[in-house]
Z-matrix of the N, CA and C atoms (Angstrom, degrees):
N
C 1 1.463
C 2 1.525 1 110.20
N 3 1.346 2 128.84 1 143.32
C 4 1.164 3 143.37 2 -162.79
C 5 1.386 4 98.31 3 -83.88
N 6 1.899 5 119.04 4 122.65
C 7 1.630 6 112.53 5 156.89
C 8 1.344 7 124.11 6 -83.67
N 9 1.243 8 111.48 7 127.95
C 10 1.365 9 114.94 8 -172.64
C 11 1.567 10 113.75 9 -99.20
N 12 1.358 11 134.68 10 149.43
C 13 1.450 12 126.34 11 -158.74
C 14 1.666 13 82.72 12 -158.48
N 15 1.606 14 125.37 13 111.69
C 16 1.290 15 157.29 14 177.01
C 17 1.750 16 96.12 15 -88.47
N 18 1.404 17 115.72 16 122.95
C 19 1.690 18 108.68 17 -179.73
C 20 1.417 19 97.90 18 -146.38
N 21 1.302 20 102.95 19 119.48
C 22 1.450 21 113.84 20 -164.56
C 23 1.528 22 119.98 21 -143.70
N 24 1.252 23 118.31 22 179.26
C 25 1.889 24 101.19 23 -178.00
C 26 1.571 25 88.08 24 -116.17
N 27 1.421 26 98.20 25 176.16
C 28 1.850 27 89.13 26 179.24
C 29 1.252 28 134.61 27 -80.97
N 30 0.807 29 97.88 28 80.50
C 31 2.077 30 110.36 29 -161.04
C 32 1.947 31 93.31 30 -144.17
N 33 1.451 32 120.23 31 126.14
C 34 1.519 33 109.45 32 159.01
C 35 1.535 34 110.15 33 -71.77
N 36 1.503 35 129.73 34 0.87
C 37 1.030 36 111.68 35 -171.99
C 38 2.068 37 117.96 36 -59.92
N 39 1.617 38 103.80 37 155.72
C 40 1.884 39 87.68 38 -159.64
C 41 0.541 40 118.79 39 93.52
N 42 1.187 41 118.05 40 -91.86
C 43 1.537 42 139.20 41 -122.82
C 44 1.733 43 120.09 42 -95.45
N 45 1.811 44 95.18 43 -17.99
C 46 1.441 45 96.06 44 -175.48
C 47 1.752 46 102.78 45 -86.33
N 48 1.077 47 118.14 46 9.90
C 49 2.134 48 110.94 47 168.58
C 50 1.747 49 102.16 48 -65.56
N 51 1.498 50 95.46 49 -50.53
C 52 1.373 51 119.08 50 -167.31
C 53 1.745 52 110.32 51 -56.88
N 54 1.381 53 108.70 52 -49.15
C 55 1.758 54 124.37 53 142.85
C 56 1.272 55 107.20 54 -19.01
N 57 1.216 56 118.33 55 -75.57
C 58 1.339 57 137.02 56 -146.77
C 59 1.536 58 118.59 57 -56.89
N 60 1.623 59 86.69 58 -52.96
C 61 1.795 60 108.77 59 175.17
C 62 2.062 61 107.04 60 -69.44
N 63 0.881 62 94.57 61 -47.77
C 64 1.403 63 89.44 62 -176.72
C 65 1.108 64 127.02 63 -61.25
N 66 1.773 65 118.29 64 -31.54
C 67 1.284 66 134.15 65 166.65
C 68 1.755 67 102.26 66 -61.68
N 69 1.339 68 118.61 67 -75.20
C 70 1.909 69 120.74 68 174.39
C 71 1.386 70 91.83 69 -48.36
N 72 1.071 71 163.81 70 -49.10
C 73 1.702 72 136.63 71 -170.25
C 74 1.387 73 119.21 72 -86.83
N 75 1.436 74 116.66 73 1.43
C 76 1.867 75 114.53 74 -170.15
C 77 0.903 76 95.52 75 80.84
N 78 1.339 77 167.13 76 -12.65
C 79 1.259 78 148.88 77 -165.39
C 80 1.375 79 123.00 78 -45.50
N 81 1.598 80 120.15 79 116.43
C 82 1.768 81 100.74 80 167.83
C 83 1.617 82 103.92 81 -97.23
N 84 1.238 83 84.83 82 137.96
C 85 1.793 84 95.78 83 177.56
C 86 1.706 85 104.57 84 -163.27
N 87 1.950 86 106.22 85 130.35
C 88 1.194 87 116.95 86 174.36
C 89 1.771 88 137.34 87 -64.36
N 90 1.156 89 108.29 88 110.75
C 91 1.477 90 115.00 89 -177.90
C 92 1.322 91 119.25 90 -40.63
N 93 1.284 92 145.21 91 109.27
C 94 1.392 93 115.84 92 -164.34
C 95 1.541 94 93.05 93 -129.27
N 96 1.509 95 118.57 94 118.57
C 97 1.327 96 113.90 95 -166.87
C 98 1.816 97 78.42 96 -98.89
N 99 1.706 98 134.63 97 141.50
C 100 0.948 99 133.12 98 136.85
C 101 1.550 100 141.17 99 -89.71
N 102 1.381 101 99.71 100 141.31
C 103 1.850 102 92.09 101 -174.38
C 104 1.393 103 118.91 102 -77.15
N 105 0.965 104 125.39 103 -157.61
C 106 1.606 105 143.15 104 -174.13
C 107 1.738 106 102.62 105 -80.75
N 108 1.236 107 101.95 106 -54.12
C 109 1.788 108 110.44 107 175.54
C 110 1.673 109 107.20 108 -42.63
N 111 1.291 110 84.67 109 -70.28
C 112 2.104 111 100.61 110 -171.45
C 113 1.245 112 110.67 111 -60.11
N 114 1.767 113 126.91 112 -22.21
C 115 1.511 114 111.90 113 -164.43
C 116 1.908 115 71.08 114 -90.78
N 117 1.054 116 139.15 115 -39.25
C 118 1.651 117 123.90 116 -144.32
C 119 2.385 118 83.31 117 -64.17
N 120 1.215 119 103.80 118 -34.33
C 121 1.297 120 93.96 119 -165.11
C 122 1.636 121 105.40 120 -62.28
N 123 1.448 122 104.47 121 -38.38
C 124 1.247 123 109.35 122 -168.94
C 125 1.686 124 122.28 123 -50.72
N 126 1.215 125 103.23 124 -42.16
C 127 1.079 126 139.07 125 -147.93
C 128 1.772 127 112.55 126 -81.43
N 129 2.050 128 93.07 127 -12.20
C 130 1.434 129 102.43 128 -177.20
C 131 1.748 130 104.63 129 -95.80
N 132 1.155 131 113.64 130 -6.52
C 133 1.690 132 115.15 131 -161.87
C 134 1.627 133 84.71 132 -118.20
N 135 1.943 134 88.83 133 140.25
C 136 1.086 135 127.53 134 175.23
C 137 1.830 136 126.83 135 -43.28
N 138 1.563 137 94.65 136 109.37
C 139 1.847 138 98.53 137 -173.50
C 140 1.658 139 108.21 138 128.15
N 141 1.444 140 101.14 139 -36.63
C 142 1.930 141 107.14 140 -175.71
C 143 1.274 142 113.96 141 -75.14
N 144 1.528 143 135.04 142 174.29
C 145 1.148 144 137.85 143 -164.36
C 146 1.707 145 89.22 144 151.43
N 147 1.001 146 150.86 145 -61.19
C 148 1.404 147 143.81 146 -164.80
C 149 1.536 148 125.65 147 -160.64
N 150 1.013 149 136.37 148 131.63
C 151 1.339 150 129.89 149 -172.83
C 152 1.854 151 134.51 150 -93.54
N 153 0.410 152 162.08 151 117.53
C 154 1.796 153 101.45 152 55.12
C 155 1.532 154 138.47 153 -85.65
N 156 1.435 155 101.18 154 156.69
C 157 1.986 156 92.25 155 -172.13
C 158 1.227 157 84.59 156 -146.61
N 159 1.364 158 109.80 157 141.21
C 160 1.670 159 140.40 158 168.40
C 161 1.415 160 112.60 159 -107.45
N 162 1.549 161 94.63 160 109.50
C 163 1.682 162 104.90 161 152.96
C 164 1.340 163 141.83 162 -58.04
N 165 0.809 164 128.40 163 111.94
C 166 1.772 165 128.80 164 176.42
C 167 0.829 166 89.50 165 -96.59
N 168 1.574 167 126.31 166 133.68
C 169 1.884 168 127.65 167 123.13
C 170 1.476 169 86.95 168 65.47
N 171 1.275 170 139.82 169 15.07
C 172 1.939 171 116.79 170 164.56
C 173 1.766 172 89.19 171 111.74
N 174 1.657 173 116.46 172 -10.69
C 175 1.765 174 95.99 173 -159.09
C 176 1.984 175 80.55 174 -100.92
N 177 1.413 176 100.85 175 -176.85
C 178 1.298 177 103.65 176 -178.29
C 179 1.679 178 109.58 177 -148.57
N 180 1.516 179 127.19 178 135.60
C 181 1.178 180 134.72 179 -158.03
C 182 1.743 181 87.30 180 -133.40
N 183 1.514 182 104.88 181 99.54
C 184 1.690 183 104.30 182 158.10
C 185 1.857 184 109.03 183 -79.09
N 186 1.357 185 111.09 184 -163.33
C 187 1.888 186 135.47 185 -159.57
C 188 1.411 187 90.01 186 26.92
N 189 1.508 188 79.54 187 118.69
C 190 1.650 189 112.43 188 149.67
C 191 1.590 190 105.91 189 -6.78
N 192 1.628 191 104.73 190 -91.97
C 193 1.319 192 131.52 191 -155.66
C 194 1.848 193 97.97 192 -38.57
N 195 1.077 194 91.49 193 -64.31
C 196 2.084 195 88.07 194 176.58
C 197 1.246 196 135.47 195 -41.80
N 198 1.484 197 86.63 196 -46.06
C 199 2.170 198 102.44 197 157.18
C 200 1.175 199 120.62 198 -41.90
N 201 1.588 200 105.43 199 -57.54
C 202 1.598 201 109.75 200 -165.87
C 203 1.131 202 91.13 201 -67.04
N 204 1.530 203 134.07 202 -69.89
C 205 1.712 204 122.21 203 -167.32
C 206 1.695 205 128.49 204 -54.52
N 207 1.484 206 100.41 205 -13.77
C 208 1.596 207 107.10 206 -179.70
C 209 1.833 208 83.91 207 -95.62
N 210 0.812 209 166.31 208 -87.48
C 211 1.795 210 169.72 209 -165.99
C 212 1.650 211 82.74 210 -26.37
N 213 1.084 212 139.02 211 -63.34
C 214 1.582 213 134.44 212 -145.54
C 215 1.408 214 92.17 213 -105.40
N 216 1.355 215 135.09 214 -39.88
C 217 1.676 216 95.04 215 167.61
C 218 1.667 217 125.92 216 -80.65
N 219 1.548 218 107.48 217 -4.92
C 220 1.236 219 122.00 218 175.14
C 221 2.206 220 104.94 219 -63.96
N 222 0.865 221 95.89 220 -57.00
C 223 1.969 222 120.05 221 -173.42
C 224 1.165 223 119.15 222 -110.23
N 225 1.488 224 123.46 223 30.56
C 226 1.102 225 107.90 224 144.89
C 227 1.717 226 119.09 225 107.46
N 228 0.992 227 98.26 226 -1.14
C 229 1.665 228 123.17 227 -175.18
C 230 1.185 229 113.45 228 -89.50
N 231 1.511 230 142.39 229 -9.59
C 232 1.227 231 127.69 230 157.39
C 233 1.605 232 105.29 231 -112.31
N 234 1.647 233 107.34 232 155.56
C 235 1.425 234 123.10 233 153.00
C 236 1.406 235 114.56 234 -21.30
N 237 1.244 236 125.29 235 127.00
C 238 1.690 237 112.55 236 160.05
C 239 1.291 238 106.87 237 -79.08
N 240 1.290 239 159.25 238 19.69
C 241 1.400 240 152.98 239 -140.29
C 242 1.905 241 100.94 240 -155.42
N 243 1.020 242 127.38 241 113.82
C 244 1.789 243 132.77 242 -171.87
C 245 1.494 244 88.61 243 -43.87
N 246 1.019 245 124.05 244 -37.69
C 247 1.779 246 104.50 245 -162.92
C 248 1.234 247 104.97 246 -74.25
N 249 1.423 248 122.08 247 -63.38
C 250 1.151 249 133.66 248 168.65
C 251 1.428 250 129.28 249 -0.15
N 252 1.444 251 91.63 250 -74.59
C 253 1.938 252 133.90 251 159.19
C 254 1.302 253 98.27 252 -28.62
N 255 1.915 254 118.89 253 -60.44
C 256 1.369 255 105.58 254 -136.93
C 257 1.851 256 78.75 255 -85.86
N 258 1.528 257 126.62 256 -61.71
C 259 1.545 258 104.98 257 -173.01
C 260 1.287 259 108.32 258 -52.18
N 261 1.407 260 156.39 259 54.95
C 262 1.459 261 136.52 260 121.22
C 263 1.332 262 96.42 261 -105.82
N 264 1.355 263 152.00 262 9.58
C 265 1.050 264 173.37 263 57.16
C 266 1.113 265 92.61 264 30.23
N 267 1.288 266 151.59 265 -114.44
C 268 1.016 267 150.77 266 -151.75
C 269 1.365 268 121.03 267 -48.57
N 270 1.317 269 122.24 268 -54.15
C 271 1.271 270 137.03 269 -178.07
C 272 1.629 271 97.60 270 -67.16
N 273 1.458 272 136.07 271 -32.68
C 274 1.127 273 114.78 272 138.69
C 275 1.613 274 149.65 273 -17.32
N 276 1.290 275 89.48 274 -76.22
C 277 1.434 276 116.19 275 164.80
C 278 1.853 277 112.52 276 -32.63
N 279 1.280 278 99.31 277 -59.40
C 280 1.116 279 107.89 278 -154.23
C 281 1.804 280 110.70 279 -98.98
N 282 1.380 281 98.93 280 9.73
C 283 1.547 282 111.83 281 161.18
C 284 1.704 283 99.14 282 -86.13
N 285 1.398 284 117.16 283 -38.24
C 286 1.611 285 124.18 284 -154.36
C 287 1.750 286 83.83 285 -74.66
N 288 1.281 287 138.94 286 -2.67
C 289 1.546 288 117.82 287 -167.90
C 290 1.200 289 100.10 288 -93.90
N 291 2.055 290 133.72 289 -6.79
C 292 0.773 291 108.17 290 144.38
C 293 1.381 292 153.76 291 -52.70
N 294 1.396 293 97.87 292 -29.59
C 295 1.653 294 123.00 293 -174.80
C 296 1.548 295 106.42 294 -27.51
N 297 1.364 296 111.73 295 -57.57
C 298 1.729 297 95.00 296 172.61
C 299 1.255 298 134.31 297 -21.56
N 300 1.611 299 88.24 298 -88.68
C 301 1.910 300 99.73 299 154.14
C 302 1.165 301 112.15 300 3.14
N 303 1.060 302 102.97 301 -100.37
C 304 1.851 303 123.94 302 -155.31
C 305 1.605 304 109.48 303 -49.10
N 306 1.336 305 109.74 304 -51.49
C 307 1.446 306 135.22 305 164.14
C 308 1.587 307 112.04 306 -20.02
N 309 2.007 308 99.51 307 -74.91
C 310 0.964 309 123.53 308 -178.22
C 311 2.088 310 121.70 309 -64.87
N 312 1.428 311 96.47 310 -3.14
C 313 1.651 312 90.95 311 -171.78
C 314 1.822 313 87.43 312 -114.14
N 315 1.173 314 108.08 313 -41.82
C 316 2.026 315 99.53 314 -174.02
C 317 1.418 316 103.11 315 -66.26
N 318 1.641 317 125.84 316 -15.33
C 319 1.318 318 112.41 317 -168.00
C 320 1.274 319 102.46 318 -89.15
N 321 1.344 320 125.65 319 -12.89
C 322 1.603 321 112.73 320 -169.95
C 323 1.415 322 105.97 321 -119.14
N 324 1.803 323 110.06 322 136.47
C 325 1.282 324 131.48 323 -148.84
C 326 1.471 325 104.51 324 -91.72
N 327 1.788 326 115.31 325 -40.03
C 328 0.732 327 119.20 326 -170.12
C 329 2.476 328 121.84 327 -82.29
N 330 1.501 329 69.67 328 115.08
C 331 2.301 330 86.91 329 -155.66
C 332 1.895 331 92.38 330 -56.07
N 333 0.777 332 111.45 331 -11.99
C 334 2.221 333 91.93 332 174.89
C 335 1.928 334 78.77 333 -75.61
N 336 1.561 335 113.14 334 -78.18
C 337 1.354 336 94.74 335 -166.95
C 338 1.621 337 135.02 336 -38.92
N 339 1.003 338 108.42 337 -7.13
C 340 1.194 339 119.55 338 -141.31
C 341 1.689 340 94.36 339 -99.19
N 342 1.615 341 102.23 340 -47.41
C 343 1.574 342 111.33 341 153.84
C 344 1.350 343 125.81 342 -48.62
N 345 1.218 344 105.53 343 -52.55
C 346 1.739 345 119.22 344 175.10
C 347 1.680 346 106.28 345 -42.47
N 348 1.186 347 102.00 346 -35.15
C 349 1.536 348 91.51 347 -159.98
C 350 1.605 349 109.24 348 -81.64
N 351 1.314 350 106.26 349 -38.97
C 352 1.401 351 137.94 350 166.22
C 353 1.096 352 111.59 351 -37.49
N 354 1.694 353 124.18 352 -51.67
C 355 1.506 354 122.76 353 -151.02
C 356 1.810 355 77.96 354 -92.91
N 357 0.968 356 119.38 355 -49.16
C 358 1.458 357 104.12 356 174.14
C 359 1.404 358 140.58 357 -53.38
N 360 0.834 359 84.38 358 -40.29
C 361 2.110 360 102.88 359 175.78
C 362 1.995 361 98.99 360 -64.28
N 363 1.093 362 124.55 361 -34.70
C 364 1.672 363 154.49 362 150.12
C 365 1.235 364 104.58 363 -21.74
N 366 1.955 365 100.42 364 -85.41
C 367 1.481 366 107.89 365 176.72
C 368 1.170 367 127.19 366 -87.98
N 369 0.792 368 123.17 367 17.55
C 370 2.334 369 135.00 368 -174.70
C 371 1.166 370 109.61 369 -140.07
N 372 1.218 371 101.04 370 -84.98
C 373 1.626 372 110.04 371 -157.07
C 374 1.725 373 122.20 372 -56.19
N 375 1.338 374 113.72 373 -22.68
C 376 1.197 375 118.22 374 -158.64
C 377 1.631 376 103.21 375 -94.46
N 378 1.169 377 128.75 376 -26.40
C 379 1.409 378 146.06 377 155.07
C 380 1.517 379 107.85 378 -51.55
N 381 1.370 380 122.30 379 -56.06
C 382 1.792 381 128.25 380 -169.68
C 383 1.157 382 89.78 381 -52.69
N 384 1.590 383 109.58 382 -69.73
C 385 1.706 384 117.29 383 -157.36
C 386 1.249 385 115.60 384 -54.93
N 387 1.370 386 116.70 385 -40.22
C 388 1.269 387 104.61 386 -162.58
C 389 1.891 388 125.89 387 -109.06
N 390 1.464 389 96.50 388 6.13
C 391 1.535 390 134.40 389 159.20
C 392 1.912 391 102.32 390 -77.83
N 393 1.065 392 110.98 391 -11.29
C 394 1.664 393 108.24 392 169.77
C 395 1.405 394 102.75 393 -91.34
N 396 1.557 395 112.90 394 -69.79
C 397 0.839 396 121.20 395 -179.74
C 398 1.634 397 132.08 396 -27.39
N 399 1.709 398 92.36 397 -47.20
C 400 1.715 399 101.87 398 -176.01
C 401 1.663 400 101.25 399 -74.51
N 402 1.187 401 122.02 400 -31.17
C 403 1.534 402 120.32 401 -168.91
C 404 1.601 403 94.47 402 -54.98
N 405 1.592 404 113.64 403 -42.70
C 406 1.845 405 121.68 404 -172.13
C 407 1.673 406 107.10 405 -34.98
N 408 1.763 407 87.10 406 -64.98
C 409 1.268 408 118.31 407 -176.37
C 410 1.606 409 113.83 408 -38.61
N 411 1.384 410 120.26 409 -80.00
C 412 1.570 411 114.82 410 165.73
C 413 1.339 412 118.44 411 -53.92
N 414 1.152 413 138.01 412 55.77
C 415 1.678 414 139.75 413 -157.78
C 416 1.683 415 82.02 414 -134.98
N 417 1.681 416 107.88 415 -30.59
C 418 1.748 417 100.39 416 -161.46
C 419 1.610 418 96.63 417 -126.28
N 420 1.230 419 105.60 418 107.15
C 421 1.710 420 108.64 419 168.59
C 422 1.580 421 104.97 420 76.20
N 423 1.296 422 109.20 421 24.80
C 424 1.650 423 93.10 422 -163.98
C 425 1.415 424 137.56 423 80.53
N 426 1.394 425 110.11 424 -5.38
C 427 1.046 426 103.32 425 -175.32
C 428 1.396 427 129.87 426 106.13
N 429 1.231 428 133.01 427 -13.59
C 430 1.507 429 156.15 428 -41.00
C 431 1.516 430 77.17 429 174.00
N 432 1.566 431 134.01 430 -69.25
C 433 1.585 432 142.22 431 -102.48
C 434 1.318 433 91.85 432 -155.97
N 435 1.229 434 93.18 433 -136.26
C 436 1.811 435 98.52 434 -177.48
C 437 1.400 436 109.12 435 -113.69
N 438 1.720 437 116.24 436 -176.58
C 439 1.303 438 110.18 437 172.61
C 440 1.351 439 124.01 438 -91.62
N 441 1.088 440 131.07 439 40.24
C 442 1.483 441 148.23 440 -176.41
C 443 1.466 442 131.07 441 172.32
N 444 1.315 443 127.15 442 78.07
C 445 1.414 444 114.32 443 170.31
C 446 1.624 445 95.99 444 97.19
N 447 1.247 446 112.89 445 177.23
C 448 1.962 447 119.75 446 175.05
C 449 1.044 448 104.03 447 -68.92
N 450 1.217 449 158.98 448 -17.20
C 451 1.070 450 134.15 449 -161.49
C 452 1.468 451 116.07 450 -156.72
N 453 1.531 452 110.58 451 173.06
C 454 1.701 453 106.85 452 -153.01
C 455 1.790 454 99.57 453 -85.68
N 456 1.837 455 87.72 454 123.05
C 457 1.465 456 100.77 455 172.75
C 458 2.017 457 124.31 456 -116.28
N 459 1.189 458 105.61 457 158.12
C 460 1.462 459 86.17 458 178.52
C 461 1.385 460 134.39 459 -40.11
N 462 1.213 461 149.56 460 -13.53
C 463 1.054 462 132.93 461 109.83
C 464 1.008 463 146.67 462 -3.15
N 465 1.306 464 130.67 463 -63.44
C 466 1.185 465 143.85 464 178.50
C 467 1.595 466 99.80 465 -76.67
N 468 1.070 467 141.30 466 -17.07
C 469 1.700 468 127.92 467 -175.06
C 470 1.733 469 92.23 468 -98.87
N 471 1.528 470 113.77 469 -47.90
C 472 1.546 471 94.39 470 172.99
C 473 1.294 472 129.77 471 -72.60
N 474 1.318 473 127.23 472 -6.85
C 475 1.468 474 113.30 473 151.92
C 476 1.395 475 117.26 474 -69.31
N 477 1.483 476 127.53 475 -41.42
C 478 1.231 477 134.98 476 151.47
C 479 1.574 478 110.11 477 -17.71
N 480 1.021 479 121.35 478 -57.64
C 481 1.189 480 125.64 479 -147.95
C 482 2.084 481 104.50 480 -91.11
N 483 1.249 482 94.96 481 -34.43
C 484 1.406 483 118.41 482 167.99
C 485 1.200 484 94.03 483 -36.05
N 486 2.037 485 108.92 484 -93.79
C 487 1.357 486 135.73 485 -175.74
C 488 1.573 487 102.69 486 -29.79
N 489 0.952 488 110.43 487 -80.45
C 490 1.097 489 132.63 488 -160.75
C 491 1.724 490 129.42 489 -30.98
N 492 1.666 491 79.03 490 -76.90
C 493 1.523 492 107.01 491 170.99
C 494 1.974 493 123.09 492 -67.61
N 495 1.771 494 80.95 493 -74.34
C 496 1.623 495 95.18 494 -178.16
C 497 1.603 496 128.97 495 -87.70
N 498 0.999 497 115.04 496 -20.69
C 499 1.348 498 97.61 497 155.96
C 500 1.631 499 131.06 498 -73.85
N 501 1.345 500 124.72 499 -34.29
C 502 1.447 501 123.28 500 153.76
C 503 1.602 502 121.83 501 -43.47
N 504 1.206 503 118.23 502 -36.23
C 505 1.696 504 125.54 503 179.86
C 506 1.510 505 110.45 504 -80.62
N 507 1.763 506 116.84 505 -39.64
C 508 1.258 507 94.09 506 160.28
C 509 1.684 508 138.84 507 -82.83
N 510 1.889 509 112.46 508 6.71
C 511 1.054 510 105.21 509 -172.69
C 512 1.964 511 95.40 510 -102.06
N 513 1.347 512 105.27 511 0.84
C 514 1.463 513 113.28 512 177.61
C 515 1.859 514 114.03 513 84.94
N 516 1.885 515 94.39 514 24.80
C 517 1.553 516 82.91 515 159.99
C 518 1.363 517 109.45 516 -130.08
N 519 1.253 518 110.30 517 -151.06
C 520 1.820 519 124.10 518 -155.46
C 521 1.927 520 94.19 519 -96.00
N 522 1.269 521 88.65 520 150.49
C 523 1.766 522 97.31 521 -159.81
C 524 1.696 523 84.72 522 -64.68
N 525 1.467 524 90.97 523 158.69
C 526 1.493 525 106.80 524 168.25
C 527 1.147 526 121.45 525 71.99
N 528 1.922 527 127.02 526 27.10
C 529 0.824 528 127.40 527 -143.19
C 530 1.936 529 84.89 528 -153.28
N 531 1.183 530 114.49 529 26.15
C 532 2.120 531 110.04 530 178.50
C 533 1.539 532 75.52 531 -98.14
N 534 1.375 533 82.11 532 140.42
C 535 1.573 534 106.54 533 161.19
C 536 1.182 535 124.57 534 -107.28
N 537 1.584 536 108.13 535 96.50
C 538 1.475 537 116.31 536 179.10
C 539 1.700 538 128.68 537 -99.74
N 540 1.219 539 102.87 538 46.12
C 541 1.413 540 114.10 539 170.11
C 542 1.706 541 118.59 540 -44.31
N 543 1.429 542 87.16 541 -30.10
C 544 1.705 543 88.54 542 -173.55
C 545 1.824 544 105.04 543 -92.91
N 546 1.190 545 128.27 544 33.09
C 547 1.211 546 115.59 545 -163.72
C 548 2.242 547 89.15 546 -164.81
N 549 1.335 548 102.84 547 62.25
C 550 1.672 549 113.54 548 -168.54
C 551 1.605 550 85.37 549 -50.95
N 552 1.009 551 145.00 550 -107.36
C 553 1.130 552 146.08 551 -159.60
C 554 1.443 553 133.50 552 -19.26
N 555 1.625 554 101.98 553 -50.40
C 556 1.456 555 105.39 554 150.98
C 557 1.752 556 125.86 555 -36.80
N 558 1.778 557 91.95 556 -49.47
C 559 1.514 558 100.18 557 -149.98
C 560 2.141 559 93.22 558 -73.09
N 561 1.189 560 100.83 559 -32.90
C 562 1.650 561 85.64 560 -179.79
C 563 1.161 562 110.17 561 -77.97
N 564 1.358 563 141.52 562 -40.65
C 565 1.821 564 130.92 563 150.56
C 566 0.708 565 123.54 564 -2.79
N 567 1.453 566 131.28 565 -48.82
C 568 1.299 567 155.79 566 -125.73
C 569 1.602 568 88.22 567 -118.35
N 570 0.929 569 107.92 568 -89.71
C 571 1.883 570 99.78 569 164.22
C 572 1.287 571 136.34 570 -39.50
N 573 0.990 572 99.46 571 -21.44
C 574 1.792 573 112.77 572 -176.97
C 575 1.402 574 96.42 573 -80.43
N 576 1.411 575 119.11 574 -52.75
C 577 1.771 576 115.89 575 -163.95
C 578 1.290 577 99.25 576 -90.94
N 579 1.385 578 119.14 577 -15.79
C 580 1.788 579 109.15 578 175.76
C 581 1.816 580 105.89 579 -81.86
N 582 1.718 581 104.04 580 -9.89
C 583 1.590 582 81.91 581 -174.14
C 584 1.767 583 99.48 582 -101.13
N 585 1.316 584 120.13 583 17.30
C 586 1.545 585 114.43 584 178.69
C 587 1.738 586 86.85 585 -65.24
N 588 1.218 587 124.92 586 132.49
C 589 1.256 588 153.20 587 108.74
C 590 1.607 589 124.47 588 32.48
N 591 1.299 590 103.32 589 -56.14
C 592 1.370 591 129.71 590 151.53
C 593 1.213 592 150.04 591 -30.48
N 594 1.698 593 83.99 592 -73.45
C 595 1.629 594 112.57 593 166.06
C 596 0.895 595 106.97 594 -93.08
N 597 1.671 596 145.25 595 -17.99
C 598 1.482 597 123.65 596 -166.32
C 599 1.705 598 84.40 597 -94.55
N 600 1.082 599 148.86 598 -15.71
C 601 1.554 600 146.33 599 -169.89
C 602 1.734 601 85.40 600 -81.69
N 603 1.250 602 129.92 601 -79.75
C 604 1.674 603 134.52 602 173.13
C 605 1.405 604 124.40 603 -15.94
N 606 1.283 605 98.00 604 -65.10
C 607 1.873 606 120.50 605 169.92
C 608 1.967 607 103.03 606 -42.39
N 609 1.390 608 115.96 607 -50.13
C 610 1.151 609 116.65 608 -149.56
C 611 1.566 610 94.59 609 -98.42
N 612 0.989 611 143.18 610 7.12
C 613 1.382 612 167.63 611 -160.84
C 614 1.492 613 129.38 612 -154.31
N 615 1.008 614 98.51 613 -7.46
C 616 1.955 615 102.09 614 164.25
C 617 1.282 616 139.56 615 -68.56
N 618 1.113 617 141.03 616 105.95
C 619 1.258 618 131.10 617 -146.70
C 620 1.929 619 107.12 618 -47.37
N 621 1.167 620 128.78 619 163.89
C 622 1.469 621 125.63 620 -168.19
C 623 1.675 622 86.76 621 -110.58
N 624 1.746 623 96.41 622 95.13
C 625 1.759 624 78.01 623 169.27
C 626 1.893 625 89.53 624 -126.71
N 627 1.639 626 96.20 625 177.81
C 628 1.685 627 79.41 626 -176.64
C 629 2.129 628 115.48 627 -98.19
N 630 0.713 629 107.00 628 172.33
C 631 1.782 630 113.93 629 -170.75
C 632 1.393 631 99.76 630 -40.97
């Protein structure tokens, strides 16, 4: 069995999809929060630039994005079937069009802007995005289930993780806390994958670090 070694700074940002899967597959794998010393070392050898990076077996795979797809075709997280594949593929895709967003509000220092962006992302943005998203969602069973096939696929943990995680951190509250009244389908998803067993044991046991 493959050892897995999670190396990260103290932020869940990333890194908690990668959480996610390992918790729904049994996975044992070591938390490795790194300091300031170890990332400056890290940071001199060929491939690094930002974290998180997962160890296999001694080898090491930095960006996010590769993790999640090497963790989910490793355990079980994608479709076995090309079509399958390609809609969590998509619904991929179309989580990443937030990326601006998020991008655009942690990069800027200055807090009036910083509101600005916020009160907007509030009144606009958060409706666009996630009015795509839900259309994904009813694409399978209505809406009903998950976003691909019976059972929970990467997809379904990065919208999780969306909801969940990052949109609460950029509006400056406590995860699990967007109020999506206006988006019914979302909002039982959202319950449905927070009450797997798994994650609600994880959630209630995760270390409290901030985004």
């Amino acid at each position: 069995m493959a050892k897995y070694r999670l190396l990260y700074f103290n932020l869940r940002v990333q890194a908690e999809p990668i959480r996610y899967m390992f918790e729904l597959a049994s996975v044992e794998y070591e938390d490795k929060r790194v300091s300031e010393e170890e990332w400056a070392d890290m940071k001199a050898r060929p491939g690094f630039g930002q974290l998180p990076v997962l160890e296999i077996d001694g080898k090491e795979i930095p960006q996010s994005r590769a993790i999640y797809r090497y963790v989910a075709r490793k355990h079980g997280f994608y479709p076995s079937d090309d079509w399958g594949h390609a809609l969590v593929e998509v619904v991929l895709e179309t989580v990443r069009d937030f990326d601006p967003e998020v991008s655009k509000f942690f990069s800027q220092t200055d807090s009036k802007k910083r509101e600005e962006i916020r009160k907007e992302f509030i009144d606009k943005g958060s409706n666009k995005y996630l009015d795509n998203i839900e259309k994904l969602l009813k694409n399978t069973n209505g809406g009903t289930g998950w976003f691909v096939g019976e059972k929970i696929s990467l997809a379904d943990i990065l919208v999780f993780y969306l909801i969940y995680d990052v949109i609460p951190s950029l509006l400056g509250k406590e995860p699990g806390t967007f109020d999506l009244s206006n988006h019914e389908l979302l909002h039982a998803f959202m319950k449905r994958f927070k009450s797997e067993p798994k994650i609600s044991s994880w959630l209630g046991k995760r270390p409290k670090t901030p985004f």
